[in-house]
Structures are given as structure tokens and as C-alpha cells.
N, C-alpha and C positions, 0 to 999 in steps of 0.2 A: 545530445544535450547534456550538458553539464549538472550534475546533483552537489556538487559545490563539495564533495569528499576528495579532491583532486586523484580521479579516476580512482581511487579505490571503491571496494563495495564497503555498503553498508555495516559495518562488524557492532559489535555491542560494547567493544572499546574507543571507539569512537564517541569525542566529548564534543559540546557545541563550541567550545573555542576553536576545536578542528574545521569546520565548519566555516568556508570563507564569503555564505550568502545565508540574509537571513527568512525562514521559514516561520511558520506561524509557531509550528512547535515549540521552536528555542527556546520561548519565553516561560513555556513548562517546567522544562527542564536546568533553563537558570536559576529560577525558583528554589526547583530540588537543591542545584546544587547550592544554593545561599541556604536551604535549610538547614543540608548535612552540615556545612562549613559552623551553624552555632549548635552543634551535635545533638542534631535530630537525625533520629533512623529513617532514614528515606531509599527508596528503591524508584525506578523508573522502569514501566514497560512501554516501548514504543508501536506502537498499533501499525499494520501495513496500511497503503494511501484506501487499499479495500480492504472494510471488516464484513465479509459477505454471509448470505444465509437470512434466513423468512424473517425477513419484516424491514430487511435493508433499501435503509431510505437515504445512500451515500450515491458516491458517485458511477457506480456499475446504473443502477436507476436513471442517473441524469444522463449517461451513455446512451442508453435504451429511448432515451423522449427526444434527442439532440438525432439520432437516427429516423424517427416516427416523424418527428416534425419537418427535418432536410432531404427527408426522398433518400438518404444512404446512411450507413457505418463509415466511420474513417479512424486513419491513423495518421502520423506524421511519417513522411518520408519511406525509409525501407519497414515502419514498425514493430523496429526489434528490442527497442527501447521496451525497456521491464519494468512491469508494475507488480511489486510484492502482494500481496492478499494471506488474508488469515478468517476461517472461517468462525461466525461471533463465538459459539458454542468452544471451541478449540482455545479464543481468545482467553472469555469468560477463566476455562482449568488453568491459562497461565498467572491470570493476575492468582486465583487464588494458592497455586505453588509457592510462587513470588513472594506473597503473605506470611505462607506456612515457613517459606524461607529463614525471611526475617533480617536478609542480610543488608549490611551500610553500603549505602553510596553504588549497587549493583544498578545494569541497565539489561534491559531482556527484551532480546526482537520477539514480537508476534507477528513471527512469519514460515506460512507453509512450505514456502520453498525459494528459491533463488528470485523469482520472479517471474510471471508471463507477460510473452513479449505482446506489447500493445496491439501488434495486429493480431491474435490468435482472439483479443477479446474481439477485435471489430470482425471479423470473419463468422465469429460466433454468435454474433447480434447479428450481423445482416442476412447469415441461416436463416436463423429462426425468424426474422421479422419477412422474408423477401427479399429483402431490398441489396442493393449493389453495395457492393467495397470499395473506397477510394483511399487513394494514399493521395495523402494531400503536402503542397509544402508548406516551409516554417509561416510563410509569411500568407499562406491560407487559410492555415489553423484559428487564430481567432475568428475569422468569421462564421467560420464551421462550430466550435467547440466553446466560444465567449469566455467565458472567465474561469471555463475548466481548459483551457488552450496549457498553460505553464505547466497544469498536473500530466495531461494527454501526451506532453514531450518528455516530461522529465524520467529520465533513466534511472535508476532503484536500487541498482542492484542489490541486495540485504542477504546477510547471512543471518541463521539463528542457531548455529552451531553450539557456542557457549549455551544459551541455555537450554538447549536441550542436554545436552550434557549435564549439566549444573542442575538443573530441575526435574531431569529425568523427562521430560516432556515433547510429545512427538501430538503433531499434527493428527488426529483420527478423524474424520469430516471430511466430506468432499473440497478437494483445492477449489480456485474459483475458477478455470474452465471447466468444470466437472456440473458445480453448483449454477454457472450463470449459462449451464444448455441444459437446463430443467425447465416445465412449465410454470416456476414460482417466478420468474421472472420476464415471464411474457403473456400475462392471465389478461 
């Protein structure tokens, strides 16, 4: 599935004019950059589609009730399609580096790693819950996943290279297959 980067990954030099579909985000991030443009210090951190970790009420959660409620976990297709994650507490140190920064016009992924491919998360729900794994196809998926159907396909890939470099900043927190096979998310 296409992330609208024309098959590049996600990088942190990536502007939303690169960008040839539009996402909820954008409108963030047009913001910022209409801010910087009448020079105001603005900086952008982009959150992965999971910010996971105790008290996570996003989408690894509505995975978990979309499984409880369908009798299975799914994915679309082979799901190899990558969904970036950053765990909250990890998030939380970057925006406040970002801060300490202080720097014009910069953008900073909050993301633990490259991405996990979307069947490792359903594999890992349907563990822990029982229940079966299905790979479903495109034209299944909405009625399995409803209006989480576009996130469940869309491929992510994300770098966070630059800022870790730039900020010194490395993930310490369990990634999210580490964090979503724990009992905080299946109590």
C-alpha cells in the first residue's frame, strides 16, 4: 500500500509538499511551516501511528477489541506492511531534547525502529487472546478493521536516524512487540 512518500521511507527530511496524499497530520505541520515562514522558532516532532506503553488508548487498543469482538487478529495480505511505534515515555525524552534543542524549522521522527510488520502485531494479539490469525484481503479489510482499515494497510516505513544523531536520543523502553506481549494489554 502506498504511504504517499513515492516508495521512499519515511526520513525526517521529508516536507508535506513531498507528500502526494493528504493525512490528518499535514495540517500540523503546514501550520509549523506557515509559522516558521513569519520567523517563529518552530520545530516538528512526528509521533509513530503507535505511541505505546500503560495507559495507551490508540490504536494497538482498538486492535485488541476489533480481535475480542471478530472471533480473530488480522492483517492485510502477506502483512509485511510496517507500522513504526515509539514507546510514550521514549516519546515524552524526545520532545523534551527537541526543546532543549531549540532548533528553526527541524523535524524529528519518534520512532523506535524501522517498523513492525503488521502481522507480527496480529500474531501477537491472537497469542495472547486465543484466537486464530487471518490474513485478510484489500477488499476484506474494511469490514474486519472499519475505519482503522487505511492505518492496518498502510506501510510506514520511518527512519529516525537524524535525530538520533542530532539529539543524541535512542529509544530505551520496550519496542512495541516487546510492550504489546505484556499483560498491560490484555488485563
Amino acid at each position: 500500500v502506498d504511504a504517499g512518500l513515492d516508495d521512499r521511507r519515511g526520513d525526517e527530511d521529508v516536507r508535506v509538499a513531498d507528500v502526494r496524499h493528504s493525512f490528518p497530520r499535514i495540517a500540523s505541520e503546514q501550520a509549523a511551516e506557515a509559522a516558521a515562514a513569519r520567523g517563529v522558532n518552530v520545530s516538528v516532532v512526528r509521533l509513530s501511528p503507535s505511541v505505546h506503553g500503560a495507559g495507551d488508548h490508540g490504536f494497538v487498543p482498538r486492535l485488541i477489541q476489533l480481535a475480542r469482538e471478530t472471533g480473530k487478529a488480522a492483517y492485510v495480505g502477506a502483512g509485511d506492511n510496517l507500522w513504526p511505534g515509539v514507546h510514550r515515555l521514549d516519546a515524552a525524552r524526545l520532545y523534551r531534547l527537541a526543546l532543549e534543542r531549540n532548533a528553526q524549522d527541524a523535524r524529528y521522527h519518534a520512532a523506535e525502529n524501522r517498523g513492525t510488520p503488521f502481522r507480527v502485531i496480529a500474531e501477537t494479539i491472537g497469542r495472547r487472546l486465543g484466537l486464530p490469525v487471518a490474513s485478510l484481503t484489500p477488499d476484506e479489510a474494511p469490514a474486519h478493521f472499519g475505519w482503522l482499515s487505511p492505518f492496518a494497510m498502510l506501510d510506514n516505513p520511518t527512519s529516525s536516524d537524524w535525530t538520533r544523531a542530532t539529539l543524541g536520543w535512542a529509544p530505551t523502553q520496550p519496542d512495541l512487540p516487546g510492550d504489546l506481549d505484556s499483560a498491560a494489554y490484555f488485563a
